[in-house]
PAZAPA-4460 file (N, C-alpha, C; in steps of 0.05 Angstrom, whole numbers, plus 32768, in hexadecimal, padded with zeros to 4 digits):
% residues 276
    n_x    n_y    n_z   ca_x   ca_y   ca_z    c_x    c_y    c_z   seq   type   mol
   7EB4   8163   7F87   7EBF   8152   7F72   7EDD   8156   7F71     1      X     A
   7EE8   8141   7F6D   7F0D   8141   7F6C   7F15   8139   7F52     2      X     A
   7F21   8149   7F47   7F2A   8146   7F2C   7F3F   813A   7F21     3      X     A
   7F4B   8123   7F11   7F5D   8119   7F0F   7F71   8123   7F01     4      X     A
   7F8B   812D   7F00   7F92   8148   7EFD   7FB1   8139   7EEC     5      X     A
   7FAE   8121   7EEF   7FC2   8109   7EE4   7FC6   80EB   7EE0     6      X     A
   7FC5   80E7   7EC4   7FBD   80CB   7EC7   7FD9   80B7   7EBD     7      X     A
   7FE0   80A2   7EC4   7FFB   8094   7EBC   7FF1   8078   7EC5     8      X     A
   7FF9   8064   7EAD   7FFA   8049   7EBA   801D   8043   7EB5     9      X     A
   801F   8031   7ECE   8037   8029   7ED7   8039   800D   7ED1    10      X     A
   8025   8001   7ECE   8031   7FE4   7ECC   8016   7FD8   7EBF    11      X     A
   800C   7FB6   7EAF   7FF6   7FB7   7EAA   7FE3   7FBA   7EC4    12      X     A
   7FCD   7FC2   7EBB   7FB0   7FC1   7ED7   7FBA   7FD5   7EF0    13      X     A
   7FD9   7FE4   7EE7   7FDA   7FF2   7F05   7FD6   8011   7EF2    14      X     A
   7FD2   8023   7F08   7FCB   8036   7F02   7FD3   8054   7F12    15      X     A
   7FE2   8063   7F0F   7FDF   807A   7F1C   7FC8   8099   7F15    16      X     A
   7FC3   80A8   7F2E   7FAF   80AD   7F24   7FB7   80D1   7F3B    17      X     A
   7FC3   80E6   7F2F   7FCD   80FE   7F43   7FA9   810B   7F44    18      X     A
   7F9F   8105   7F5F   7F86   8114   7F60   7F8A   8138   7F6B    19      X     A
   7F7A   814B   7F69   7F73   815E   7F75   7F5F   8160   7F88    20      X     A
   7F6F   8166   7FA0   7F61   8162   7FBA   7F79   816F   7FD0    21      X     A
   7F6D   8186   7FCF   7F81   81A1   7FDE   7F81   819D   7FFC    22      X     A
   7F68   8198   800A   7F61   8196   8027   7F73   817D   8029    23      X     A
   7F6E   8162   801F   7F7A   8152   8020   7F97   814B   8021    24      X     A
   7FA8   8158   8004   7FC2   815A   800E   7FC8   8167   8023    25      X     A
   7FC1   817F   8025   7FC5   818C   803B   7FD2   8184   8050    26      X     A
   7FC4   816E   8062   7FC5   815E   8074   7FD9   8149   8078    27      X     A
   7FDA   8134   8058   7FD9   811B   8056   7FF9   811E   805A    28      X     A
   7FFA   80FC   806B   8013   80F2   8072   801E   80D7   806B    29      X     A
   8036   80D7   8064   803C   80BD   8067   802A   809D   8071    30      X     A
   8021   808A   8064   8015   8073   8073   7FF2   807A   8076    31      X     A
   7FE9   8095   8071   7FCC   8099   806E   7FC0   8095   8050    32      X     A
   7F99   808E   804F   7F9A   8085   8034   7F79   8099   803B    33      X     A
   7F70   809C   801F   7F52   80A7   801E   7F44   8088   801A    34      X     A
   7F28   809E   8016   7F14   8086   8011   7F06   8094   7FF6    35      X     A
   7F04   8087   7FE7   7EF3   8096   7FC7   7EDB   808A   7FC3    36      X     A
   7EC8   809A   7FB4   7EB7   808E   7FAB   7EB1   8089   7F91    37      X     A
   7EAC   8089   7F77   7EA8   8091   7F67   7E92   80A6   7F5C    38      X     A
   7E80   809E   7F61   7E6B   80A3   7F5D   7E50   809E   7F6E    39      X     A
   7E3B   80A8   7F6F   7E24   80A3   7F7C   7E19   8087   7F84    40      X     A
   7E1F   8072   7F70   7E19   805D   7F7A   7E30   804D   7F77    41      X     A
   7E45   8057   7F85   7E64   804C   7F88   7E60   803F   7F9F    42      X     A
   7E6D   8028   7F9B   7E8C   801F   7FBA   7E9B   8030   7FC5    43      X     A
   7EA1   8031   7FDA   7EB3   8045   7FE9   7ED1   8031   7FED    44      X     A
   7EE6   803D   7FE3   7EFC   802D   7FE4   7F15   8035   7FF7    45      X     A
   7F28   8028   7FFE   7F3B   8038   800B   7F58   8038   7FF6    46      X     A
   7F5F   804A   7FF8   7F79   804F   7FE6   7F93   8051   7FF1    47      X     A
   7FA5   8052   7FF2   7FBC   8054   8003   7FCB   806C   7FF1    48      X     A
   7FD3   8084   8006   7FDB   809C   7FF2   7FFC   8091   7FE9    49      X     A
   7FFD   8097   7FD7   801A   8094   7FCD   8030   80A2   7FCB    50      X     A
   801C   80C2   7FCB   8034   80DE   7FC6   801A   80F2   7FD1    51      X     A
   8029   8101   7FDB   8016   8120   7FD9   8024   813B   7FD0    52      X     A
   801B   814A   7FC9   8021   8169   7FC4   8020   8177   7FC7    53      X     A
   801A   8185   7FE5   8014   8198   7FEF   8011   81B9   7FE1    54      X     A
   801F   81B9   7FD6   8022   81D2   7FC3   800F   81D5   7FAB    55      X     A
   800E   81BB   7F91   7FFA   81B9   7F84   7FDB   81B6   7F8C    56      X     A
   7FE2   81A4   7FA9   7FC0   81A2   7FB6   7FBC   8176   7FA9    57      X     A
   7FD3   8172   7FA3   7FC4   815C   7F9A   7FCD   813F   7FA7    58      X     A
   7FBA   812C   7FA2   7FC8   8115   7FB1   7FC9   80FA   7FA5    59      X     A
   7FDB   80EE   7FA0   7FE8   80CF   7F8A   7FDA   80B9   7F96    60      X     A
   7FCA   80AB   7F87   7FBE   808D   7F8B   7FC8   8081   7F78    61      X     A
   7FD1   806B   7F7F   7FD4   8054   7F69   7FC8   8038   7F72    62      X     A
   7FBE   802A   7F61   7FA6   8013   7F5B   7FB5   8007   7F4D    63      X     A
   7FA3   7FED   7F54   7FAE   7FDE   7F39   7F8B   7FC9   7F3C    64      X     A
   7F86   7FCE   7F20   7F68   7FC5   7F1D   7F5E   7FA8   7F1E    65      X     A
   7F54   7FA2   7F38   7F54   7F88   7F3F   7F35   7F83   7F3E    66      X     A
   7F2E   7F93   7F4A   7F0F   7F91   7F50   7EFB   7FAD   7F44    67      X     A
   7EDD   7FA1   7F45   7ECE   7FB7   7F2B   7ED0   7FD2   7F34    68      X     A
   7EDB   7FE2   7F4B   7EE3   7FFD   7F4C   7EF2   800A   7F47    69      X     A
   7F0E   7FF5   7F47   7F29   7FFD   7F3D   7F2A   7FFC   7F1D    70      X     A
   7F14   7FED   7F10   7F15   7FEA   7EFA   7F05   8004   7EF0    71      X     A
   7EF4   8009   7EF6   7EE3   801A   7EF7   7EF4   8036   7EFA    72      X     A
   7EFC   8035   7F0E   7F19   8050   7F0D   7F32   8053   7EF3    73      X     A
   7F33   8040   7EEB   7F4F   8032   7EE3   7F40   8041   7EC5    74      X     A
   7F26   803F   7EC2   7F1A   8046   7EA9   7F0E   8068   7E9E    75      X     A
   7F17   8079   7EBB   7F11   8090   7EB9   7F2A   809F   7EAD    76      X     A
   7F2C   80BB   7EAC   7F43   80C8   7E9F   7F50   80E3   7EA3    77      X     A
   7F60   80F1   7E9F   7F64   8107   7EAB   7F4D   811D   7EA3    78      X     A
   7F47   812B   7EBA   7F3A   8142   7EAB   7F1E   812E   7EC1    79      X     A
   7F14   811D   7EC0   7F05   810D   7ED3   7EFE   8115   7EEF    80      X     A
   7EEC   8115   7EFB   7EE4   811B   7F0F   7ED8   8104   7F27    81      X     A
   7EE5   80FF   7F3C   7EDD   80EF   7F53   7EC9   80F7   7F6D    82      X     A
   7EB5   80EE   7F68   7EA3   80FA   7F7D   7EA3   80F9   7F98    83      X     A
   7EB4   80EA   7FA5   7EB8   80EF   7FCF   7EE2   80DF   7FC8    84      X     A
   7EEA   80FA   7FD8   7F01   80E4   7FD5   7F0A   80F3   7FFB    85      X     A
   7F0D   80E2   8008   7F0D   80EA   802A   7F20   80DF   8032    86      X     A
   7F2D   80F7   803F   7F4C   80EE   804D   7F57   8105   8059    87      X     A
   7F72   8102   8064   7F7C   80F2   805F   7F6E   80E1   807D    88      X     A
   7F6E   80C8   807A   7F68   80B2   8089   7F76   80A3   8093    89      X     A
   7F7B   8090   80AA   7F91   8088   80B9   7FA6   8095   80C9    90      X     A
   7FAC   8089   80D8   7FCE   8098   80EC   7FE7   808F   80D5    91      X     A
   7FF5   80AA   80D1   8008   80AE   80C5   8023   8099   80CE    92      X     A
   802F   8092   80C5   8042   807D   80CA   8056   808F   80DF    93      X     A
   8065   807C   80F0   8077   8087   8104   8094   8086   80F8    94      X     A
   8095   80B1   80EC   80B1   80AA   80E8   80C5   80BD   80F7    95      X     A
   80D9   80AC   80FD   80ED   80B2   8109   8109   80B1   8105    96      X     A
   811C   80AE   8109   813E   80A8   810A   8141   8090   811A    97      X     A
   813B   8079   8114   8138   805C   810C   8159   8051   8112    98      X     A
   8165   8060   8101   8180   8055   80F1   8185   804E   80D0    99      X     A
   8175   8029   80DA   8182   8020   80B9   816E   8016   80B0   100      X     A
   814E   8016   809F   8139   8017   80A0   8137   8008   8088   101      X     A
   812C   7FEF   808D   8128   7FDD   806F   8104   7FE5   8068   102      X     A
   8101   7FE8   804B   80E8   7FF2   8047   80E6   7FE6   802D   103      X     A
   80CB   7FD4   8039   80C7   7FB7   801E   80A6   7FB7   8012   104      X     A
   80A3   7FB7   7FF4   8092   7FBA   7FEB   808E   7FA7   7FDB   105      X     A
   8078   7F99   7FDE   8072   7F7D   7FCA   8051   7F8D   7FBB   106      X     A
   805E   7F8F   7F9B   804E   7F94   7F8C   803E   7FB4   7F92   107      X     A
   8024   7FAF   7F8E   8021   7FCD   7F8C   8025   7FDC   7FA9   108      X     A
   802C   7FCE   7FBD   8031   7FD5   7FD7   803F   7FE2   7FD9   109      X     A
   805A   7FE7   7FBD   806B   7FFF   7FBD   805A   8018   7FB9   110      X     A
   804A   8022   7FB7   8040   8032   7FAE   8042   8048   7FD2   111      X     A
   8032   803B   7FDF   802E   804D   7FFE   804C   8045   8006   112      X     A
   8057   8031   8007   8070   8030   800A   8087   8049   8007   113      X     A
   8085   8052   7FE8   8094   8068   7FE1   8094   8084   7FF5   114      X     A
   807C   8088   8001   8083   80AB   8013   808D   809C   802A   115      X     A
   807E   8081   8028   8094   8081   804D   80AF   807C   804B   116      X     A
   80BA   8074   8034   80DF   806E   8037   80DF   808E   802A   117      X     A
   80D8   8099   801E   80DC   80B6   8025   80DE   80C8   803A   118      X     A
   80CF   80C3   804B   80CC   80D2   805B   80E3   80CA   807F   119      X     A
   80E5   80AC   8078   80FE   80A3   8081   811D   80A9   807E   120      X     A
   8118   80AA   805A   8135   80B0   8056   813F   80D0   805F   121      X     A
   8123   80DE   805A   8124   80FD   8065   812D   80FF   8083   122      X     A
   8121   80EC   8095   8125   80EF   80AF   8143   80E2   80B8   123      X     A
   8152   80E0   80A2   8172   80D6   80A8   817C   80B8   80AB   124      X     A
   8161   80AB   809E   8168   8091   80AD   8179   8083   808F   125      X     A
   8185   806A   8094   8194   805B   8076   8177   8047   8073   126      X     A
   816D   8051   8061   8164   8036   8053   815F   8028   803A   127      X     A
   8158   8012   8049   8162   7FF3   802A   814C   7FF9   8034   128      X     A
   813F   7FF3   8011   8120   7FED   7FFF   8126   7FCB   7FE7   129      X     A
   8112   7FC9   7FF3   8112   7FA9   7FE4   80F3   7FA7   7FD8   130      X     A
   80F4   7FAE   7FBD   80DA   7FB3   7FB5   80DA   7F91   7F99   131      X     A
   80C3   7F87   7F9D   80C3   7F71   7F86   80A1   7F72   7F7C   132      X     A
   809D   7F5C   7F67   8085   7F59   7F56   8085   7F38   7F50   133      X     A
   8072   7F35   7F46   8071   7F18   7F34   8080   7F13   7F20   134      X     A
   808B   7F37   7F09   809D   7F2C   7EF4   809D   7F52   7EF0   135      X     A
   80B8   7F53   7EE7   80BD   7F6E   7EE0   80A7   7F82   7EDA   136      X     A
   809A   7F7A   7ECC   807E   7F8E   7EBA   8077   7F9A   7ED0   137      X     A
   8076   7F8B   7EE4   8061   7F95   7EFA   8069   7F9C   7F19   138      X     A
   8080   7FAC   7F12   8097   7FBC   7F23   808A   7FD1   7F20   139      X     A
   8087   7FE0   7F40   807F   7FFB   7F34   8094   800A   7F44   140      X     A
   8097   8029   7F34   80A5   8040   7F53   80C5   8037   7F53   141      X     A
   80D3   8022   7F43   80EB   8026   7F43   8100   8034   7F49   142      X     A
   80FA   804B   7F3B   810F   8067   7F37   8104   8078   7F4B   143      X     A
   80E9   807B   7F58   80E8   8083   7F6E   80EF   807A   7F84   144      X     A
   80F5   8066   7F8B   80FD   804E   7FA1   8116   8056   7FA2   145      X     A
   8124   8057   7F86   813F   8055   7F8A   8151   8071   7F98   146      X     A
   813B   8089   7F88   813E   809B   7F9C   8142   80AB   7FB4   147      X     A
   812E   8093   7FC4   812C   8093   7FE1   813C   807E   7FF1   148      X     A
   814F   8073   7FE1   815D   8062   7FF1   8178   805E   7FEE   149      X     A
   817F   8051   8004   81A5   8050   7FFE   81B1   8030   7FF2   150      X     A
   8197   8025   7FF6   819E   800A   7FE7   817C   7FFA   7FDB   151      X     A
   817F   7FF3   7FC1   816D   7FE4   7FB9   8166   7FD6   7FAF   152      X     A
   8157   7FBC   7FB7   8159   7FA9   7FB7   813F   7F99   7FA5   153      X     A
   813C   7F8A   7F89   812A   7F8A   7F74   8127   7F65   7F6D   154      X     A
   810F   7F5E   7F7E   8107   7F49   7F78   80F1   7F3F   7F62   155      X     A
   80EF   7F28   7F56   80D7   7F24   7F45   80D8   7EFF   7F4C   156      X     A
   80BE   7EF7   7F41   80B1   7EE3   7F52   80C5   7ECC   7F33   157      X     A
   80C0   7EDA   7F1A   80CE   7EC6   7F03   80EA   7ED2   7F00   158      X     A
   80FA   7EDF   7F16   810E   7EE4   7F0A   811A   7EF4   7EF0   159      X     A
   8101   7F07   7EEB   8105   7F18   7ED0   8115   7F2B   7ED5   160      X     A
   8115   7F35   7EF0   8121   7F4A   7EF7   812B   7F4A   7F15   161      X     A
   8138   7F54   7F17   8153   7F54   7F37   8150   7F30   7F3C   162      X     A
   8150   7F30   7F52   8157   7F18   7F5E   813C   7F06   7F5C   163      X     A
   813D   7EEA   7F55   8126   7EDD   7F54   811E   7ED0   7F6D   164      X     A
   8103   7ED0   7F72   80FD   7ED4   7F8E   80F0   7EE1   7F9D   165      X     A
   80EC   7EE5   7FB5   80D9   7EF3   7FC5   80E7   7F0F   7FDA   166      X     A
   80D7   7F1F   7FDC   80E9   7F32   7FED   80F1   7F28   8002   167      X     A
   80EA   7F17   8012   80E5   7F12   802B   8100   7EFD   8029   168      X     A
   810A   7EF8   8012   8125   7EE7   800F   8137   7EFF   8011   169      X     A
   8136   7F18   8005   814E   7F30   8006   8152   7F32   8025   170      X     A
   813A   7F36   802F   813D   7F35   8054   814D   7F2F   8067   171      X     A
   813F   7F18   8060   8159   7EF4   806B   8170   7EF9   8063   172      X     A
   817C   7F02   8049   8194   7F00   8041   81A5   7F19   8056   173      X     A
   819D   7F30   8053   819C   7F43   806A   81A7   7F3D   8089   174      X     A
   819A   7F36   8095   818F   7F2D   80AD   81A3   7F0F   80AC   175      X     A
   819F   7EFF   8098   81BD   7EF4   8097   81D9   7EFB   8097   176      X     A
   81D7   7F0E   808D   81F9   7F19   8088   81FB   7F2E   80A2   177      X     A
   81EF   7F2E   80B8   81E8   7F3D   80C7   81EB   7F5F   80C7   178      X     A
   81DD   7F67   80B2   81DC   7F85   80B5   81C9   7F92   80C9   179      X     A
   81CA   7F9F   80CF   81CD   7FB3   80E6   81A1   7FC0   80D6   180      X     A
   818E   7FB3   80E3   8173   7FB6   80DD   8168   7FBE   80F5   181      X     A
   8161   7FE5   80F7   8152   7FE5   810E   8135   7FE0   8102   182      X     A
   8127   7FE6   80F7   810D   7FE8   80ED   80FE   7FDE   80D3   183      X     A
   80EE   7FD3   80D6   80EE   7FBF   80AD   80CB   7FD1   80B2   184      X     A
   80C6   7FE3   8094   80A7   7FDD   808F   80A3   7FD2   8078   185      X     A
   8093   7FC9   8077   8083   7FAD   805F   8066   7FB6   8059   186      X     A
   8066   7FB8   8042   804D   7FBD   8037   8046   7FA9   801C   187      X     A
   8035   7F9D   801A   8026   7F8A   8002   801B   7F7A   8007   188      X     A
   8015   7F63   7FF6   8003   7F47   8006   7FFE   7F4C   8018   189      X     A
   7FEB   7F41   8027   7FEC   7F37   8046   8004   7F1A   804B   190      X     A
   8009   7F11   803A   8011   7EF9   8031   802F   7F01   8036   191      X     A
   8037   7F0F   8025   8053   7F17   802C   8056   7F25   8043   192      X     A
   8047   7F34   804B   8041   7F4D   8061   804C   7F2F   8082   193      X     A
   8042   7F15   8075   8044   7F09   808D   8063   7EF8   8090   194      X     A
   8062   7EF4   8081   8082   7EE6   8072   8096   7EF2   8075   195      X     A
   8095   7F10   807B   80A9   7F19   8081   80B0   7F23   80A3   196      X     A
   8092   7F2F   80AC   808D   7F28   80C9   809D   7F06   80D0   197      X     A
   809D   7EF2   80C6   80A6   7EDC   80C7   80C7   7ED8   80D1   198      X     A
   80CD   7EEC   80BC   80EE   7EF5   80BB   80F5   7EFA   80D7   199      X     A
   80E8   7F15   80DB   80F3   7F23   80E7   80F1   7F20   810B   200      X     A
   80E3   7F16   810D   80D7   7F11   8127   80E8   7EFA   813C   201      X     A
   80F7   7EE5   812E   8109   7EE4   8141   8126   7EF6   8144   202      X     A
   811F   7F03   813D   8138   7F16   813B   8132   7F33   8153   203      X     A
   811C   7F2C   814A   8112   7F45   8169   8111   7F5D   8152   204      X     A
   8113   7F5E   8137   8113   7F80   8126   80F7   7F8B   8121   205      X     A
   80F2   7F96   812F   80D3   7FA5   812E   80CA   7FAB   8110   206      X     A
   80B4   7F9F   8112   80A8   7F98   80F1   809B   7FA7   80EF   207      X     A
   8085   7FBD   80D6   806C   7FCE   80E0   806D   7FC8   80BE   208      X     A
   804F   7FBD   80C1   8045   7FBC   80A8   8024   7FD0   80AB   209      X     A
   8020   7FC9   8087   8005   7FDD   8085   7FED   7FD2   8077   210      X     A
   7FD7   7FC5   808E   7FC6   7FB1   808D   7FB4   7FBB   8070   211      X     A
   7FA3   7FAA   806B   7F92   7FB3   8050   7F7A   7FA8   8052   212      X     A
   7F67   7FA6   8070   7F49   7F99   806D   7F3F   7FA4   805B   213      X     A
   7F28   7F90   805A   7F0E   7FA2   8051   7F03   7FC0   805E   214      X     A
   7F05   7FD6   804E   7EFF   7FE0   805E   7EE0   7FEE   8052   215      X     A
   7ED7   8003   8065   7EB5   8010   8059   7EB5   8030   8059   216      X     A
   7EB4   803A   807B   7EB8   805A   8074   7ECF   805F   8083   217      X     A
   7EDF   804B   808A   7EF9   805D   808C   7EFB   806D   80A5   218      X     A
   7EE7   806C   80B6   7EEB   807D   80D4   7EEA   8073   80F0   219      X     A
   7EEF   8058   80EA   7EDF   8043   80FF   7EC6   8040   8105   220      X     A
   7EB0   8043   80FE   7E91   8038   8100   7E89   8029   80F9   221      X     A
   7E95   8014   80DE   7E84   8001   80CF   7E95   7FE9   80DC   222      X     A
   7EAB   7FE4   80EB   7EBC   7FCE   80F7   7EBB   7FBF   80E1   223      X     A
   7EBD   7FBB   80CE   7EC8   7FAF   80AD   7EE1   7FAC   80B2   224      X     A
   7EEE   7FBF   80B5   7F13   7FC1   80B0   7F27   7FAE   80CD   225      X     A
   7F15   7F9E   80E5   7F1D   7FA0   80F2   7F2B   7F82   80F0   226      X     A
   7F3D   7F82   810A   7F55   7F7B   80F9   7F5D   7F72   811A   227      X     A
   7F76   7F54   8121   7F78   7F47   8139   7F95   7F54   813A   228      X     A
   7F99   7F6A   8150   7FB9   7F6F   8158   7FBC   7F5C   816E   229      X     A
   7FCD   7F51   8171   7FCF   7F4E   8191   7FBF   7F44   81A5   230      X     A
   7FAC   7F33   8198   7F8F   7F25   819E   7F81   7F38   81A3   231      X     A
   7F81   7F54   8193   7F69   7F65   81A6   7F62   7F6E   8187   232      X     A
   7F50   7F79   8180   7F37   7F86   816B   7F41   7F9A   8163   233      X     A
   7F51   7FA6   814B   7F5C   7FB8   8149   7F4A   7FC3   812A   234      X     A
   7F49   7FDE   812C   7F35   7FE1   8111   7F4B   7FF7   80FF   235      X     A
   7F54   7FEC   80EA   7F68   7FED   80D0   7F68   8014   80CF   236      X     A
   7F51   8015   80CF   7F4B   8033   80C2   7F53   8047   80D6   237      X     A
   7F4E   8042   80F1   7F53   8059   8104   7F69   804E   8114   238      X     A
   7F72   8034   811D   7F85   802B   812E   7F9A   802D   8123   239      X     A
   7F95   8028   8103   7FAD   8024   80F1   7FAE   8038   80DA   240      X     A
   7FBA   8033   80C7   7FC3   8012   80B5   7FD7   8005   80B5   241      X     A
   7FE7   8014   80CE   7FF9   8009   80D4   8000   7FF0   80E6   242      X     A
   8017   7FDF   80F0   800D   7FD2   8111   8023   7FC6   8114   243      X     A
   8028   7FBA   8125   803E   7FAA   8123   8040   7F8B   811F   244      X     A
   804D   7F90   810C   8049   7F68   80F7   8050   7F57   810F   245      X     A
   8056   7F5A   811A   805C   7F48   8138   8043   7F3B   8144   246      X     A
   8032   7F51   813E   801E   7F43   8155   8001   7F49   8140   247      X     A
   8002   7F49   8120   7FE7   7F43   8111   7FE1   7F28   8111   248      X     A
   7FCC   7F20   810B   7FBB   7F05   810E   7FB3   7F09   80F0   249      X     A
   7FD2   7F01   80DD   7FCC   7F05   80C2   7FB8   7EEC   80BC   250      X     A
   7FB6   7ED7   80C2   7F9B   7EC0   80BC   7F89   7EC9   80BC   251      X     A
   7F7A   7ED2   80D2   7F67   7EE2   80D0   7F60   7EF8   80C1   252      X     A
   7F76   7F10   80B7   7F6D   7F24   80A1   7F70   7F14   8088   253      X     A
   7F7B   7F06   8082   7F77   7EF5   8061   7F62   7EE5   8061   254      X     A
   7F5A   7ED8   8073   7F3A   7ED4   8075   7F25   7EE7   806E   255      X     A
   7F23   7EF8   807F   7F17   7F0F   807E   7F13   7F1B   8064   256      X     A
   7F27   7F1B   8058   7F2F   7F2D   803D   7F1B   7F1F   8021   257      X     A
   7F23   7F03   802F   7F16   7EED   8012   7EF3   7EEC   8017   258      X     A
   7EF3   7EF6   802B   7EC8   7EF8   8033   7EBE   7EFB   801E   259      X     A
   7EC7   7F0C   8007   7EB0   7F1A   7FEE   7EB9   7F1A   7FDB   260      X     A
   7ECB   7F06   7FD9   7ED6   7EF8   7FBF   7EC1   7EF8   7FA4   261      X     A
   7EB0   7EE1   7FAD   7EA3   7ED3   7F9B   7E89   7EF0   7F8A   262      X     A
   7E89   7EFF   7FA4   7E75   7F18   7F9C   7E7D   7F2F   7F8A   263      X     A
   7EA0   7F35   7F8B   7EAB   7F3D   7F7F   7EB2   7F37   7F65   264      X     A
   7EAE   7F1E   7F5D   7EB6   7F13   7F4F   7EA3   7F18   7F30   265      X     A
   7E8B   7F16   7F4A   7E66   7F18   7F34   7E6D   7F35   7F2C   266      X     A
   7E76   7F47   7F3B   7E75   7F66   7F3F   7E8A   7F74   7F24   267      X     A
   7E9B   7F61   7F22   7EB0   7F64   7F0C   7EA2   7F4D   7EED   268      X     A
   7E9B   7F44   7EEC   7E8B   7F36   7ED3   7E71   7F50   7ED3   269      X     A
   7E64   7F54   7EE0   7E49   7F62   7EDA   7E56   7F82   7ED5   270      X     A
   7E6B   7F85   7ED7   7E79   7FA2   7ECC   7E82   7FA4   7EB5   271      X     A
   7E8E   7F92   7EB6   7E98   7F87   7E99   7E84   7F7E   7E81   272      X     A
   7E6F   7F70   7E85   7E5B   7F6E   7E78   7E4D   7F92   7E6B   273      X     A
   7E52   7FA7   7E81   7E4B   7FC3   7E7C   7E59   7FC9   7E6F   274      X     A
   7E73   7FBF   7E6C   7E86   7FDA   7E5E   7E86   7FCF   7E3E   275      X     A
   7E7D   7FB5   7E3E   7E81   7FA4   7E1E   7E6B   7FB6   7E0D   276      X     A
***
C-alpha cells in the first residue's frame, strides 16, 4: 500500500497528489510514469511522474479528473492509501547539452514537463518554456517553470493571461525571429503535440514529444499503448513515451484514444450516481 503523504489542488479538477513509494523514487527519471491501481476492483492507469524525492522516498502525480478514476483519486485524501502503484515505467527522456532547448506544455502536460526542463536546465542547456491553458484558472506549475528557465513564455486560449492564443503561436514567433532552437519537447494534447511537430519540421528542429495511448499494464504485453512511429508498431509503454514528433502517426493515436469514449462516459455517470 502507498500512502498519500500530500494532498494540493492546483487548478479546478486538477490535482496534485506527493505519494510514498521509496523503491520507486529511487529509480525514477525524468519522462517515466507508474501505473496505479486503486483498489481491488480498480482500472490500472498510467500517470506521468512530475517530481521525485529521492531522499523522502516519494514521488509527485498530478491529474486532473476527467474520467471515473481520476475522479475517484481526486476524491481520496492525505493520510489515504493506494493499493499497486508500479514504476518507475518507461525510458527516461534523453538529456543532454542540447544548447538552447524550448520546453512546451499545453495544460496539464506541464506537469511531466516540469523535471524534464529541470533536468535540462541542470545539464547547462538555455531554455525557453512556453507553458499555456484554456484560461488562467487552469495554469498549472508557473513558479516552478519559471524556475527552470531562462525565458517564459504564458499562453491562454481567452487571453486571460500572457498572450492570447496557442503555444504553438509562441514557437512560430521564435523560429520567426530566428533564434537559435536546437531541440523543442512538447508535451499535452495529442492535438497540440501535433501542431507543433507542424512548426517545426520544416525547419529540420528535432521535435520529441510524450505520447499518451491507452494504456493497460504498462510493460508491453497487452499492445493497447501501441502507437505508428515511422510506419512501424511502436508500443508507448516500453518503446516510449517518448518519440520523435517527426515521424508519429498522430491520426491514428487520436483515433485510438476516442475508442472508449462512449464507455467512459456510462463509467463516470454510474460513479457519480455512487457518490450522490
Amino acid at each position: 500500500m502507498y500512502e498519500i503523504v500530500k494532498k494540493r489542488e492546483l487548478a479546478p479538477d486538477v490535482k496534485l497528489f506527493e505519494v510514498s513509494a521509496p523503491l520507486v523514487a529511487r529509480k525514477a527519471e525524468p519522462g517515466q510514469f507508474v501505473i496505479l491501481r486503486l483498489d481491488e476492483k480498480g482500472e490500472r492507469i498510467p500517470l506521468t511522474i512530475a517530481d521525485f524525492n529521492r531522499k523522502k522516498g516519494t514521488i509527485t502525480i498530478i491529474f486532473q479528473e476527467v474520467g471515473k478514476t481520476t475522479m475517484q483519486l481526486g476524491n481520496m485524501d492525505k493520510g489515504d492509501k493506494i493499493l499497486n502503484f508500479v514504476g518507475p515505467l518507461g525510458c527516461p527522456s534523453e538529456i543532454k547539452n542540447y544548447g538552447t532547448v524550448v520546453c512546451i506544455g499545453g495544460g496539464i502536460g506541464v506537469a511531466p514537463l516540469y523535471p524534464i526542463a529541470r533536468a535540462l536546465k541542470d545539464a547547462d542547456n538555455k531554455v525557453i518554456s512556453i507553458i499555456g491553458a484554456r484560461n488562467k484558472n487552469l495554469l498549472i506549475l508557473e513558479k516552478e517553470m519559471r524556475k527552470v528557465s531562462d525565458e517564459l513564455y504564458i499562453t491562454t486560449d481567452d487571453g486571460s493571461k500572457g498572450k492570447k492564443g496557442f503555444v504553438s503561436d509562441i514557437l512560430k514567433k521564435l523560429i520567426d525571429e530566428s533564434r537559435k532552437i536546437d531541440r523543442v519537447f512538447a508535451i499535452g494534447p495529442v492535438i497540440m503535440m501535433k501542431v507543433v511537430a507542424d512548426v517545426t519540421k520544416p525547419y529540420g528542429i528535432k521535435t520529441i514529444v510524450s505520447l499518451n495511448p491507452i494504456m493497460i499494464d504498462g510493460t508491453g504485453m497487452c499492445g493497447g499503448c501501441r502507437v505508428l512511429v515511422d510506419n512501424e508498431i511502436k508500443f508507448a509503454c516500453v518503446d516510449g513515451p517518448e518519440f520523435d514528433a517527426h515521424l508519429v502517426d498522430f491520426d491514428t493515436l487520436m483515433g485510438r484514444n476516442r475508442r472508449f469514449l462512449k464507455k467512459e462516459e456510462i463509467s463516470v455517470k454510474e460513479y457519480g450516481k455512487k457518490c450522490q
